[in-house]
C-alpha positions, 0 to 999 in steps of 0.5 A, spaced: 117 113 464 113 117 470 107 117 472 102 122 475 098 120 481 095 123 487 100 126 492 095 129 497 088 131 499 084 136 502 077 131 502 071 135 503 073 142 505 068 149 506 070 155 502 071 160 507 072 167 503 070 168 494 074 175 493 074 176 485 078 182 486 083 178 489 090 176 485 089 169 484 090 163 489 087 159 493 088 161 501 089 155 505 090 155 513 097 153 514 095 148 519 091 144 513 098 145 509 103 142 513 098 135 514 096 135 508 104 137 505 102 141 501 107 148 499 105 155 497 105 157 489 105 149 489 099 147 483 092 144 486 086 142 482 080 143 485 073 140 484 067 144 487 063 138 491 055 143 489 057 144 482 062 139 479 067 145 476 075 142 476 079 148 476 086 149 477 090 154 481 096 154 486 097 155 493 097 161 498 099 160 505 093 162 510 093 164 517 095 158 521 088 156 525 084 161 520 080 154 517 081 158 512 079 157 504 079 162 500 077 163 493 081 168 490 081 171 482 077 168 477 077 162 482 071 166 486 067 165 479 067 157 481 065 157 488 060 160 494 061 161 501 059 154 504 060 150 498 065 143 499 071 142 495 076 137 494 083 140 494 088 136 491 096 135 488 099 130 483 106 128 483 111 125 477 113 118 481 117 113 477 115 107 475 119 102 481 116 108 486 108 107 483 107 101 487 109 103 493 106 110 493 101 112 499 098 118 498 096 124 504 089 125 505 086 129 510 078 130 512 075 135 515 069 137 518 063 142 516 069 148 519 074 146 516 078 142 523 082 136 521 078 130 523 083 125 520 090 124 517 090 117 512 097 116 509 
């Protein structure tokens, strides 16, 4: 049997650009990618901190040190510039792997710059 847990996090992040007429994606800064260990077209929920809306999207590479995050598409529709969201991806683990899975969470500050790493 697997199960579902959370892989990693981007906690608290400021969206940076809301473009509707965009293909769909959330841009992420490179930099904010490699230490959370997220990958292009990898799947994320999204929960928007101001509003509680949960979405889900996928990935797009940002510019490294841009602290972009970027709504693009229909997800333009769920966030505001300014507003905080919490980026997250899940892994299938099997049982013998739950107990000794460590998630990796990456704080940011108000601008999108690493404060911390916990993994």
């Amino acid at each position: 049997m697997q199960r579902f847990v959370l892989h990693s996090k981007i906690h608290g992040a400021r969206v940076t650009e809301s473009d509707l007429n965009y293909v769909g994606s959330v841009t992420i800064d490179a930099e904010l990618l490699d230490a959370s260990g997220l990958v292009s077209n990898e799947k994320i929920l999204v929960i928007n901190i101001e509003n509680g809306a949960r979405f889900e999207s996928y990935v797009f590479e940002g510019v490294p040190g841009s602290r972009i995050i970027g709504m693009n598409g229909g997800t333009a529709r769920h966030c505001q510039v300014g507003d905080r969201v919490l980026i997250m991806s899940f892994a299938a683990v099997d049982a013998e792997e739950i107990r000794e899975h460590v998630p990796r969470l990456v704080f940011v500050d108000e601008h999108n710059a690493i404060e911390h790493v916990k993994a």
